[in-house]
FIDOLUM-280525 format. One record per residue (C-alpha): residue in three letters; z, x, y. Coordinates in nm, 4 decimals, always signed. Layout:
N
   res         up       east      north
   Ala          Z          X          Y
...
END
This chain:
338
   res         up       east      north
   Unk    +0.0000    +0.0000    +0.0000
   Unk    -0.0863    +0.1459    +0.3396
   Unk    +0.2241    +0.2349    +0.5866
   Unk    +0.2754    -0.0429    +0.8313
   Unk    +0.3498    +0.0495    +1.1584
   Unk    +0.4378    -0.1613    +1.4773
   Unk    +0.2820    -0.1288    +1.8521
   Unk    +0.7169    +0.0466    +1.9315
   Unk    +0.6320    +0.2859    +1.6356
   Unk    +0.2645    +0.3806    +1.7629
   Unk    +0.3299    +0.4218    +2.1345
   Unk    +0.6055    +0.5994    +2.0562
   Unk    +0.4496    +0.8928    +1.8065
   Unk    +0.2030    +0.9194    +2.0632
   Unk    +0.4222    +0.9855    +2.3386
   Unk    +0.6206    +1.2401    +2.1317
   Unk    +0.3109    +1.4501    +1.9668
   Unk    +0.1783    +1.4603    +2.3416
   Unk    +0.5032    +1.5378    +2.4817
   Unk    +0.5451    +1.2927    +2.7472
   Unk    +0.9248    +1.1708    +2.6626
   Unk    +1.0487    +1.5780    +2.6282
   Unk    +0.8437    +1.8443    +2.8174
   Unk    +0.7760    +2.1754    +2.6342
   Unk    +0.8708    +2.4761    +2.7856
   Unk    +0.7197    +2.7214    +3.0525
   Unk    +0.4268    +2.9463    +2.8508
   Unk    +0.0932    +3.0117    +2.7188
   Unk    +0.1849    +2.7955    +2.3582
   Unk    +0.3069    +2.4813    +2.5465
   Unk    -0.0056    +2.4923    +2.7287
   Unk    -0.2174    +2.5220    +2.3984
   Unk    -0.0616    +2.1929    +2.2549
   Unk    -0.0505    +1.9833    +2.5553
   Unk    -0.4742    +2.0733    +2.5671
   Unk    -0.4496    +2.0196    +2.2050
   Unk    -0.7107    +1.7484    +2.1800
   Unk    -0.8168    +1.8791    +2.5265
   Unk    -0.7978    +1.7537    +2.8566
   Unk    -1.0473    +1.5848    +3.0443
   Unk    -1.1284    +1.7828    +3.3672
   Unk    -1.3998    +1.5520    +3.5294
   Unk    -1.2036    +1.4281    +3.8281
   Unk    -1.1194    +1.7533    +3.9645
   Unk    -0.7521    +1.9195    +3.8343
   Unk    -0.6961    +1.5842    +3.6216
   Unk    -0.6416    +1.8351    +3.3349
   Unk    -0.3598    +2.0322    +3.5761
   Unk    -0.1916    +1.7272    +3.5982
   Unk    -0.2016    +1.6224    +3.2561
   Unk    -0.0637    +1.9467    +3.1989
   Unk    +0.2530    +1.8886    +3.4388
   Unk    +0.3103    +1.5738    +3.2460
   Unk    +0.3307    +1.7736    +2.9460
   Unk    +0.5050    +2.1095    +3.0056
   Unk    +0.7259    +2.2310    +3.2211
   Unk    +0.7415    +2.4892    +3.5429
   Unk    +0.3515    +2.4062    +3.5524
   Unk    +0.1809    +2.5836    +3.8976
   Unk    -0.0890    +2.4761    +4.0747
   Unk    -0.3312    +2.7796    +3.8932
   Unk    -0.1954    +2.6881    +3.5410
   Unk    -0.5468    +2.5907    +3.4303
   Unk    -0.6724    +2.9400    +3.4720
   Unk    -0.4111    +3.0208    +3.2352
   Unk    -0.5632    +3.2842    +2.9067
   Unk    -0.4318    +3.0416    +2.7519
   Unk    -0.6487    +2.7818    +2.8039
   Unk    -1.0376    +2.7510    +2.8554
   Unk    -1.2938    +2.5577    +3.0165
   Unk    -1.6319    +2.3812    +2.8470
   Unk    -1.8543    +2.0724    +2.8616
   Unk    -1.6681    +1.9053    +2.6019
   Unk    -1.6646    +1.5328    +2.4742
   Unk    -1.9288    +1.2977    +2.6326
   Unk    -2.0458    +1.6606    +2.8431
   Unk    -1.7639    +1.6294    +3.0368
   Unk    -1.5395    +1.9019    +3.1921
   Unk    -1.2434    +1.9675    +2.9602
   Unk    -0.9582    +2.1966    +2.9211
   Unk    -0.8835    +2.3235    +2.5566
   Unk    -0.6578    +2.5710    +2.3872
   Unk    -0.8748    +2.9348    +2.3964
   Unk    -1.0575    +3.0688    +2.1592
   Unk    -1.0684    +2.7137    +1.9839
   Unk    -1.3763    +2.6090    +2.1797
   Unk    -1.5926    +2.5632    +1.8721
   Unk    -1.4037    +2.2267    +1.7973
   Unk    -1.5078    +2.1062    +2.1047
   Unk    -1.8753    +2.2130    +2.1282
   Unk    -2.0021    +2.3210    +1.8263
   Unk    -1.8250    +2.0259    +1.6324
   Unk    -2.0295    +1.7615    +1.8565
   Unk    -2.3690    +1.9668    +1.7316
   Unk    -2.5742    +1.6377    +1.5831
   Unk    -2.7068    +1.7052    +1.2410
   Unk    -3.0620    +1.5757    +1.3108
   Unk    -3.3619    +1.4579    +1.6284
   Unk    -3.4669    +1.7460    +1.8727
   Unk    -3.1276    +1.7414    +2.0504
   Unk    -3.0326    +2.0704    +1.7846
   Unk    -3.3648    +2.2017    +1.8884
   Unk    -3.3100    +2.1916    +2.2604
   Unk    -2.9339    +2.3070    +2.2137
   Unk    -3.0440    +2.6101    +2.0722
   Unk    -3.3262    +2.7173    +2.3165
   Unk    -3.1362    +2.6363    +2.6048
   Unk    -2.8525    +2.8606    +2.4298
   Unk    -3.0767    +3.1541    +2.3770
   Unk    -3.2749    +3.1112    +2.7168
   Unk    -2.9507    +3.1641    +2.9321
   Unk    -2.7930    +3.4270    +2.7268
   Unk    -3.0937    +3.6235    +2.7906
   Unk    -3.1232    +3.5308    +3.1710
   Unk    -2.7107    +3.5989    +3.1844
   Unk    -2.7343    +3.9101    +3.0342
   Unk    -2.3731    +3.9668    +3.0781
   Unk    -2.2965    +3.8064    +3.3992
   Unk    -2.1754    +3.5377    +3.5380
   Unk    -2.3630    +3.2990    +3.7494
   Unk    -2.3193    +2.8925    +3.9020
   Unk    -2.4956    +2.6438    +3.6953
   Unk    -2.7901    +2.5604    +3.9103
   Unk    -2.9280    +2.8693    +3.9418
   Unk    -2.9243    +2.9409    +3.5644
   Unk    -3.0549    +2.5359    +3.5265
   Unk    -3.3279    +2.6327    +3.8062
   Unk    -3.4072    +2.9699    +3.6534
   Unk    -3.4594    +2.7940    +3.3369
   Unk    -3.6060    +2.4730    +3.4622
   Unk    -3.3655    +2.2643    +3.2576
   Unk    -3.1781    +2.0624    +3.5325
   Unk    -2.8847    +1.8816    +3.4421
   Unk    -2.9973    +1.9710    +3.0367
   Unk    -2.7995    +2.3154    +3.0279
   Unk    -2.5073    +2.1246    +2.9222
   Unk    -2.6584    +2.0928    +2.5658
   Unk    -2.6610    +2.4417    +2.5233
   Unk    -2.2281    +2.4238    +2.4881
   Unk    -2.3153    +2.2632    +2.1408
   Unk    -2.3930    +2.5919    +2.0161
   Unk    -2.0673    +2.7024    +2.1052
   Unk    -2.1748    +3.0126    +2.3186
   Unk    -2.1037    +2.8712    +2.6584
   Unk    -1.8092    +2.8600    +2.8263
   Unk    -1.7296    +2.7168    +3.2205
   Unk    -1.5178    +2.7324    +3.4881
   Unk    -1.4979    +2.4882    +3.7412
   Unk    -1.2094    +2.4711    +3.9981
   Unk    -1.3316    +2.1164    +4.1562
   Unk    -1.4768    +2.1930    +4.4339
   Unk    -1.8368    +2.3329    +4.3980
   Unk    -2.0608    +2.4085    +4.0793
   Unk    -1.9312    +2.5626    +3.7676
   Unk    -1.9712    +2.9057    +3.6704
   Unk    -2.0970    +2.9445    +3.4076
   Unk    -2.1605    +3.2574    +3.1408
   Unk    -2.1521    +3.3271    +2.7499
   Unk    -1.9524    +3.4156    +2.4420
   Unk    -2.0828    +3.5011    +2.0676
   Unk    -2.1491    +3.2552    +1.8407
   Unk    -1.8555    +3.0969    +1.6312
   Unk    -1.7761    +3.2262    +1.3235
   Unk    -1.7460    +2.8750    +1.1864
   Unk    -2.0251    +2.5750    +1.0960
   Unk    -2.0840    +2.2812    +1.3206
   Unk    -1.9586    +2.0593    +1.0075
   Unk    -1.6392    +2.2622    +0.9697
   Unk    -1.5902    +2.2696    +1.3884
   Unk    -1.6239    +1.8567    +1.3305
   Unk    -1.3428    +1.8364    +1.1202
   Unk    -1.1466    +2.0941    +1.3406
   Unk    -1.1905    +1.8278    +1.6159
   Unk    -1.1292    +1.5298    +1.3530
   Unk    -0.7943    +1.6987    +1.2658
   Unk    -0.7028    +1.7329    +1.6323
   Unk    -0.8053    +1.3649    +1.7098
   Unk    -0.5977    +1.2095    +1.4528
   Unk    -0.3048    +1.4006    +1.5629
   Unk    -0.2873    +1.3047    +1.9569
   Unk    -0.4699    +1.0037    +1.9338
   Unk    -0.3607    +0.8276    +1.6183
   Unk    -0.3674    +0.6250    +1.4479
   Unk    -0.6776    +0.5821    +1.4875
   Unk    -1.0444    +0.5173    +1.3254
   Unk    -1.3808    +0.6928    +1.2697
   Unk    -1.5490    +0.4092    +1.5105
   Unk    -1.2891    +0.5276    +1.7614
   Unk    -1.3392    +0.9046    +1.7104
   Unk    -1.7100    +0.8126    +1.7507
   Unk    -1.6583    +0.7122    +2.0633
   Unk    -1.4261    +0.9315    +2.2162
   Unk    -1.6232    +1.1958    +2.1266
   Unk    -1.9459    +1.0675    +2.2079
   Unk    -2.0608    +1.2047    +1.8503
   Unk    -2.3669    +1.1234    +1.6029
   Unk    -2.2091    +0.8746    +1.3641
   Unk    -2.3040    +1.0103    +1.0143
   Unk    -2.1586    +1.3520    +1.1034
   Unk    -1.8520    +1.2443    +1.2253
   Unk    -1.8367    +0.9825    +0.9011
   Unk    -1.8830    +1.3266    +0.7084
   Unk    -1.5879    +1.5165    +0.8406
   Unk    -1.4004    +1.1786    +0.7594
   Unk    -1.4976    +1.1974    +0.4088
   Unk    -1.3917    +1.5629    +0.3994
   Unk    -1.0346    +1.5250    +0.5105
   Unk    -1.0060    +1.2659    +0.2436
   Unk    -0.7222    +1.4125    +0.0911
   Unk    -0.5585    +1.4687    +0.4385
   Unk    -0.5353    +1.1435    +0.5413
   Unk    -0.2542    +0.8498    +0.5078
   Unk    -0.3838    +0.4834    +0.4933
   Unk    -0.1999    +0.2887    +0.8065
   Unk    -0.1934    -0.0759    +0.8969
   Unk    -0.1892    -0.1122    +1.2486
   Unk    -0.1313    -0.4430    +1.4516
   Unk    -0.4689    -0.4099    +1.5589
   Unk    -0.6384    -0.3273    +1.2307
   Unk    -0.6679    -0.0554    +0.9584
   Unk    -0.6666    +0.2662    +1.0473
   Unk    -0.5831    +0.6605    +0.9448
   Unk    -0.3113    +0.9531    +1.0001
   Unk    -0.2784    +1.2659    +0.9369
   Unk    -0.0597    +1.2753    +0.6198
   Unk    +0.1564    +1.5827    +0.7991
   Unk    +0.2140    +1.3753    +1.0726
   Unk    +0.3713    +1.0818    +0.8542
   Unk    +0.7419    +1.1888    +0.9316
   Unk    +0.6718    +1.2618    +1.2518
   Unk    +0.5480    +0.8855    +1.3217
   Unk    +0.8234    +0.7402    +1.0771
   Unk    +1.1407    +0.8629    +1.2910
   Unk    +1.3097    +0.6216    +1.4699
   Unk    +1.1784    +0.4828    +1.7886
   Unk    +1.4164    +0.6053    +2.0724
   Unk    +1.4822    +0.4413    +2.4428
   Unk    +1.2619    +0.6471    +2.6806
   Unk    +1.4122    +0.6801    +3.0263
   Unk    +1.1165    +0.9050    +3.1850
   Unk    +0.8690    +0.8641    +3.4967
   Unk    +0.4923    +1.0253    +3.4650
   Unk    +0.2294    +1.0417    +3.6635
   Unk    -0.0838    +1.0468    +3.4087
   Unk    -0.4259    +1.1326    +3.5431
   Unk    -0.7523    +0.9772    +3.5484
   Unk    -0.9071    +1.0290    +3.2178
   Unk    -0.5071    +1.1363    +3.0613
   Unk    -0.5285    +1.1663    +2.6527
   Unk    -0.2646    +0.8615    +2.6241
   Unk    -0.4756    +0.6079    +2.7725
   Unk    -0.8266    +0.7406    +2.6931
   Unk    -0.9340    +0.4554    +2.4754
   Unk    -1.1521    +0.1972    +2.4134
   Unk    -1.1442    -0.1381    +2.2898
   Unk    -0.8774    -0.2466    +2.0711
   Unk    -0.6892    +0.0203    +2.1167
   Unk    -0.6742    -0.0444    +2.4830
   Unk    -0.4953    -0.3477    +2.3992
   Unk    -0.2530    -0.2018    +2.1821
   Unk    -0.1743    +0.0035    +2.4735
   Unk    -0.1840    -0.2606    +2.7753
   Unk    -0.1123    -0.5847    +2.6263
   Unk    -0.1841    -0.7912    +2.9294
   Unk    -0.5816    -0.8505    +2.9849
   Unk    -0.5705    -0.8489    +3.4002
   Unk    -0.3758    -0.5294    +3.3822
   Unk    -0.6477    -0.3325    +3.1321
   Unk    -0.8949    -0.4125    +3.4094
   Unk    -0.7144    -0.2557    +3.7217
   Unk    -0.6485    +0.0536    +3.4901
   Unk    -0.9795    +0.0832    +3.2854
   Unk    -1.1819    +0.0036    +3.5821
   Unk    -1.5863    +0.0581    +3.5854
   Unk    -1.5694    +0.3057    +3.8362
   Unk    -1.3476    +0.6131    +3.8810
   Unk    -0.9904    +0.5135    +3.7000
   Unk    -0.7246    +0.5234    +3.8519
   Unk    -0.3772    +0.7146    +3.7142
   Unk    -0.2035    +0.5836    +3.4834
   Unk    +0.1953    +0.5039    +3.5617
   Unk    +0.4296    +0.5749    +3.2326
   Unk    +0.7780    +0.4541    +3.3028
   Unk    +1.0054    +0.3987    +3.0137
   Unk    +0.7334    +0.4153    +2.7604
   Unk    +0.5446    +0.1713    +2.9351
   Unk    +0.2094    +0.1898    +3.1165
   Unk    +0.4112    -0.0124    +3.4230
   Unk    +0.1164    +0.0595    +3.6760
   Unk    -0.1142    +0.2962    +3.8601
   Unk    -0.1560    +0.5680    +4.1089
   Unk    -0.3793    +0.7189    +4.3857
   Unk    -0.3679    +1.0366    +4.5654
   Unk    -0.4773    +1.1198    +4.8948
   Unk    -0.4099    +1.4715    +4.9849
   Unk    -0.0120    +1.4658    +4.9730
   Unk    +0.0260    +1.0790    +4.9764
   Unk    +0.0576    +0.9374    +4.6198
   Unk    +0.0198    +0.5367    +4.6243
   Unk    +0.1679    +0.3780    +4.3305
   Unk    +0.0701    -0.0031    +4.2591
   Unk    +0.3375    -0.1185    +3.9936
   Unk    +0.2818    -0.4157    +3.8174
   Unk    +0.6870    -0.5458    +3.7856
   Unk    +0.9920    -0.4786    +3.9885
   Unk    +1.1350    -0.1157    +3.9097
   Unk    +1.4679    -0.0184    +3.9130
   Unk    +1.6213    +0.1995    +4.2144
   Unk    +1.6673    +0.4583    +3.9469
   Unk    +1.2894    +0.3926    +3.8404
   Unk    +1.1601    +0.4453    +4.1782
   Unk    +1.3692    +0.7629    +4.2156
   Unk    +1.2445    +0.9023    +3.9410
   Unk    +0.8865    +0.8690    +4.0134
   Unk    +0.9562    +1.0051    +4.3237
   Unk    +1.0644    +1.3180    +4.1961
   Unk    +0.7810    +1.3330    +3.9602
   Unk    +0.5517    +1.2891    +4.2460
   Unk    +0.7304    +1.5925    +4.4256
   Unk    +0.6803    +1.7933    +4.1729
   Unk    +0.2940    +1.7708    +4.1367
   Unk    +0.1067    +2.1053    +4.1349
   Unk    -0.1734    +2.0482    +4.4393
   Unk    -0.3700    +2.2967    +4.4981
   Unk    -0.5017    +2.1483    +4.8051
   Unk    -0.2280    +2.1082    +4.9970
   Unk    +0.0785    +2.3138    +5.0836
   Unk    +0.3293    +1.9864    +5.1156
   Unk    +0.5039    +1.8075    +4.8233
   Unk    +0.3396    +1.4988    +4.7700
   Unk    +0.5657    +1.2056    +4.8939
   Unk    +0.4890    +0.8090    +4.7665
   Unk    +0.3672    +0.5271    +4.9195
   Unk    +0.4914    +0.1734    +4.7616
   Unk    +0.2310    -0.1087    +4.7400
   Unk    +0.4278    -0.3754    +4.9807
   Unk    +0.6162    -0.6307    +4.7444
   Unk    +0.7395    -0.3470    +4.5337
END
C-alpha cells in the first residue's frame, strides 16, 4: 500500500529539506543545498534571496560564491546551482531526438572555438555566430557556463565536457527534483523542467528501485525512498517569517500542486500571476501573502490579519535582505487594512 500523506505532512517536508523553518549555517555547503534543485535567477538576484531564506549570514555577493555557479538552466532560464554539478542542469535537459541535439552541439563547438579561452557578453558571441537568442541551446551540452549579475548581458565562456551521459545527468536532476520538490510526479518534473517527455519518463523508470509509492491529497505520486523518514517525522508548529522570491523553489509549481500549496482559488491568482510574480510571503508555514520591492521599500499585501509578533518578524526579515542596489536596510510598507 502506498504511504499516505496529508497537505500538514507535505508542506511541512518541504519546508524542512529546503530549510525554510531552520536556516543552515554561514558557508560554501549550506549554499550547495539551498541551490540544491537550483535557484531560479531570472528576475535579477531572486536566487540571492532565495538563498537568505535558506542560510544564514548571507551577503549581498553570496551568489558569486565558488560555491555556487551560474547556467541557462530549466525552461533556459538563469539559475543558480551547486558547482561543478552543472551537468544535471544542462546536459540532463539534452532531448534524445529532432534537430534541437544537432543545433546544441554546433552552437557548442562554434563558440568554444570563437571563445578560445576567454570570456565574452552573450551578444557578441550570438552576433559573431549569427545565432541570436539560440546560444542558449548550446548549455545542453554542458560546456557553457554564465554569469549574470542583473543588470546587463551575461558573460558568458566554456568548460570541458561532462564526464557523465545526458541520460545519467537526467536522473541526477530527477533525484534532485524529488528531493526539494516532492512528492511529486513525472508530469510535474516535465514541466518544471521544461524537458522532452520520453527522456524524462526514462530516468523515471531507472530510479525504479529508488522510489516510494505516496498517496497524496491531490493524487498519486513518488519520493525518494531515503527521504521517507525525513517526510514521516512529526509535523512541528512553525513560528518563522520569509520573504520568498519570484520564481522561489517552494512555490514553483503548476497545477495541482499549486493547490495543494494555496488552497484558496483568488489567492493562487494574485501569487501565480501571468506576468512577473510577485514574492511569495511564508509566515507560520503558510503562504499568508505577497511582496514587492522597490529599491529599499518592501510592500507586503497579506491576505489575513497578522499578529503584532507576525508583523515584527517580517520586519526583521525584511531588514535583513542582502540588496545589492542599495546601501539602506529595506524597511516595509503595509497594504492599508493590514
Amino acid at each position: 500500500m502506498p504511504l499516505v500523506l496529508d497537505r500538514p505532512a507535505i508542506l511541512a517536508y518541504r519546508r524542512r529539506v529546503q530549510a525554510l523553518d531552520d536556516r543552515l549555517p554561514p558557508g560554501g555547503e549550506s549554499l550547495r543545498r539551498a541551490a540544491w534543485a537550483g535557484l531560479q535567477d531570472s528576475v535579477p538576484r531572486s536566487a540571492l534571496h532565495s538563498l537568505r531564506a535558506r542560510v544564514e549570514g548571507v551577503s549581498p555577493n553570496a551568489w558569486q560564491d565558488p560555491a555556487l555557479a551560474q547556467v541557462w538552466g530549466p525552461r533556459f532560464t538563469a539559475y543558480v546551482v551547486p558547482a561543478g554539478d552543472h551537468a544535471a542542469f544542462t546536459l540532463g535537459r539534452m532531448p534524445a531526438k529532432g534537430s534541437l541535439p544537432r543545433r546544441a552541439e554546433d552552437y557548442a563547438s562554434r563558440a568554444d572555438r570563437f571563445l578560445a579561452g576567454k570570456r565574452m557578453p552573450v551578444d557578441d558571441v550570438a552576433g559573431a555566430l549569427g545565432v541570436g537568442n539560440g546560444i542558449r541551446y548550446a548549455t545542453l551540452t554542458g560546456t557553457i557556463l554564465i554569469r549574470w549579475n542583473g543588470a546587463r548581458q551575461p558573460t558568458v565562456w566554456t568548460v570541458p565536457r561532462p564526464t557523465v551521459s545526458a541520460a545519467e545527468a537526467l536522473q541526477e536532476l530527477a533525484r534532485r527534483f524529488l528531493h526539494v520538490y516532492g512528492p511529486s510526479t513525472v508530469e510535474a518534473f516535465i514541466r518544471w523542467g521544461g524537458l522532452d517527455g520520453p527522456p524524462a519518463l526514462a530516468a523515471f523508470d531507472a530510479l525504479a528501485n529508488d522510489l516510494l509509492a505516496v498517496r497524496t491529497p491531490i493524487g498519486d505520486a513518488w519520493i525518494l525512498t531515503e527521504d521517507e523518514p525525513t517526510i514521516r517525522q512529526r509535523v512541528r508548529p512553525s513560528h518563522t517569517a520569509r520573504l520568498l522570491p519570484s520564481g522561489d523553489p517552494y512555490y514553483l509549481l503548476w497545477g495541482a500542486d499549486r493547490e495543494l500549496l494555496v488552497t484558496h482559488a483568488a489567492r493562487r491568482a494574485e501569487l501565480w500571476t501571468s506576468r512577473v510574480w510577485p514574492g511569495a510571503l511564508l509566515v507560520g508555514g503558510e503562504i499568508i501573502g505577497t511582496w514587492r520591492r522597490a529599491k529599499a521599500t518592501v510592500v507586503v499585501t497579506t491576505w489575513r490579519r497578522v499578529t503584532p509578533a507576525e508583523r515584527t518578524a517580517v520586519e526583521e526579515e525584511a531588514a535583513g535582505l542582502p540588496l545589492p542596489d542599495v546601501s539602506a536596510a529595506a524597511t516595509v510598507e503595509w497594504d492599508a487594512g493590514v
